[in-house]
N, C-alpha and C positions, 0 to 999 in steps of 0.2 A: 506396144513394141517390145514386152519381155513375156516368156514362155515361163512355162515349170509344169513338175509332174505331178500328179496326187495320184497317190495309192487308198483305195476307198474301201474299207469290208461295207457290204452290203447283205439283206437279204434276203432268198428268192422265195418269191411264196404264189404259188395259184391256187387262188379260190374264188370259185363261182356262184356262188350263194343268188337267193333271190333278190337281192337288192345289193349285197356289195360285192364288188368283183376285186379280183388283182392276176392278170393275165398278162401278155404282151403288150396289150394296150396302154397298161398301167395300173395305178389304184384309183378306184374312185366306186361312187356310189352311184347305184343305179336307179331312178326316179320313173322312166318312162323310157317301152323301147318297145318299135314298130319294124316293120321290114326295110323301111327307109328311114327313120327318124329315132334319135335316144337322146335323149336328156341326162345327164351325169353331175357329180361333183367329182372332180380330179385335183390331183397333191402334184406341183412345182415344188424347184428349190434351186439354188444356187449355193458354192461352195464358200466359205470365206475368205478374209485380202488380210493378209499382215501388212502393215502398210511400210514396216521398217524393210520389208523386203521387197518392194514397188517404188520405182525411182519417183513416178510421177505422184506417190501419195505420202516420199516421207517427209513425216513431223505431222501427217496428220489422224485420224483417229483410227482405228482397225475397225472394217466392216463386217459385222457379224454374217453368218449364215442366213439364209432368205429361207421360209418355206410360203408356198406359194397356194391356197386353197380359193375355189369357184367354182360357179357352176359351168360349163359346155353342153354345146349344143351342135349333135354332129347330123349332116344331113348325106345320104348316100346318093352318091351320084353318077356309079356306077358299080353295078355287082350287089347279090344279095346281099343278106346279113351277114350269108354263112359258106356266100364264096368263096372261092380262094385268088379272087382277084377283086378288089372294093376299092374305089376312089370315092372318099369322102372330102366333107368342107364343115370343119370344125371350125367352132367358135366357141372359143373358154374364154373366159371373163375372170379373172381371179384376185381375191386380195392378198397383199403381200405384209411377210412379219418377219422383223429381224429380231433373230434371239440368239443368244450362248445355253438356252436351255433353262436359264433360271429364270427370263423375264423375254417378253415377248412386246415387242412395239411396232404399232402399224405404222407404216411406211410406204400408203396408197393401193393402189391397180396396174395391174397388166391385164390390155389386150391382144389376143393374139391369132388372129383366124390366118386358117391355113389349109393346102390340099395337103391331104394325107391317102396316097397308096400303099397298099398292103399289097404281097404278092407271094405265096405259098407254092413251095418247088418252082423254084425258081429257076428256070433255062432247065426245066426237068430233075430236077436234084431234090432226091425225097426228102425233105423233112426240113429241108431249109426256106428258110422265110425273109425277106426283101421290102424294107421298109424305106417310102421316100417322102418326106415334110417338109412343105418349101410356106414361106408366107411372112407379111411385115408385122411390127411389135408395134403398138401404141400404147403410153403409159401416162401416167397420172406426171401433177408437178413434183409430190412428194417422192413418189419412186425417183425420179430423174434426180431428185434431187441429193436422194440418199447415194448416189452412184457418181453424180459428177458434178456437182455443187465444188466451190471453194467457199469459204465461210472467209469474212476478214481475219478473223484470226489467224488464221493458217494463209494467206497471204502472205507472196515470197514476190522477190524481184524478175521471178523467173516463173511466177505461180500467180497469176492475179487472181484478185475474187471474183466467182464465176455464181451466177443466180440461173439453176434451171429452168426450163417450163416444160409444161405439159406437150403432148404428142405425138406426132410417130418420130422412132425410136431406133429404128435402122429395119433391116431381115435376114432373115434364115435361110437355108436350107440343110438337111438334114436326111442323111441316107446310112441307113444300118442294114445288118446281116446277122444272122443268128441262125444255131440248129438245138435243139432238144434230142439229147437224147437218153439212155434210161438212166444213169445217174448221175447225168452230167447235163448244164448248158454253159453253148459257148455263142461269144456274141462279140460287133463290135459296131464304133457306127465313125462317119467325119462329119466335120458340119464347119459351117460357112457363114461367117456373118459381116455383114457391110451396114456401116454407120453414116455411110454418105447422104445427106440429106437430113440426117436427124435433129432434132431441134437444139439437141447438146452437143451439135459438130464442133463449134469451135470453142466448147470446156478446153482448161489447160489439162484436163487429167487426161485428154481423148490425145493418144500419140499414133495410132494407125487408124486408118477406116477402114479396113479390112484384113481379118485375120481367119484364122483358121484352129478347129479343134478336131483328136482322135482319141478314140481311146478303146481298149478291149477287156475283157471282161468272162469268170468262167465261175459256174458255182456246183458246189455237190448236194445232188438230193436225196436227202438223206433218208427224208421221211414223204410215206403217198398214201393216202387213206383208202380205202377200200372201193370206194365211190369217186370218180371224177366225173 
């Protein structure tokens, strides 16, 4: 039930190499890929929580930054490799690690299969590209738990102690817009998430079931190798 802004440097980098990419799709490692079928490892993350600045989490501990690595398995379900309109059905698997950078601790799995359309010129518009990710999350006890646990200690009159479990988690969806151009991208995306249902519905830390995210995003390219 509380908002805020993060301003993020980020960044931007394509590379296509034979085995590791980093395109629109994202970063990840390329293992096996057919005209239907690729095998990957892809990087998740999440931002960090001061907790002194979160009504529902003060007095309790600040949660580090998440980064999120696994393997995905994407199947095409419409549209070549190399269309420029492709519905796939991903499934990334990934294990999760909270760190400050100095120290790094597991804190379980995320599931997360989902349809993913791509769509290049979009409504006719060159160069622009339309991205829609819709699909539910299921996670380990330990994730849940790192997220919306109450420990006794931090137990308040207003705050009970709350023991996660494992399961589904809530869902997404998720629709961006971006264009490239020669030395510039620009991009933005909103997304949608609903907790209704999820195993951690009624944590005291959970104060909406449904919220909302945006954000936009521009970078300069500086540098482009001879070869793309």
């Amino acid at each position: 039930d509380q908002r805020r802004t993060t301003v993020l440097p980020f960044p931007y980098v394509v590379y296509r190499g034979e085995y590791l990419r980093a395109d629109e799709k994202g970063v990840r490692s390329l293992f096996y890929q057919s005209e239907r079928t690729e095998l990957n490892i892809n990087v998740n993350g999440a931002i960090p929580v001061d907790s002194e600045d979160n009504n529902a989490r003060r007095g309790m501990p600040d949660l580090d930054p998440t980064v999120e690595v696994g393997p995905t398995l994407n199947f095409a379900l419409w549209g070549a490799r190399d269309a420029r309109r492709r519905l796939e059905l991903r499934l990334p698997l990934r294990a999760v690690f909270a760190t400050d950078f100095t120290h790094f601790n597991y804190q379980g799995w995320v599931f997360q299969p989902n349809l993913n359309l791509d769509v290049e010129n979009v409504l006719g518009h060159q160069g622009w590209n339309f991205g829609l990710m819709g699909g539910p999350l299921f996670a380990s006890r330990r994730y849940n738990h790192y997220f919306y646990a109450v420990d006794p200690a931090y137990a308040t009159a207003t705050r009970p102690a709350y023991i996660a479990r494992e399961g589904y988690t809530g869902a997404q969806l998720t629709a961006s817009l971006s264009k490239r151009y020669r030395d510039f991208w620009v991009g933005g995306f909103i997304r949608a998430d609903t907790l209704r249902g999820a195993v951690f519905e009624n944590s005291p830390l959970v104060k909406d079931r449904q919220y909302f995210a945006a954000g936009v995003a521009i970078a300069w390219i500086f540098g482009t190798s001879k070869t793309t």
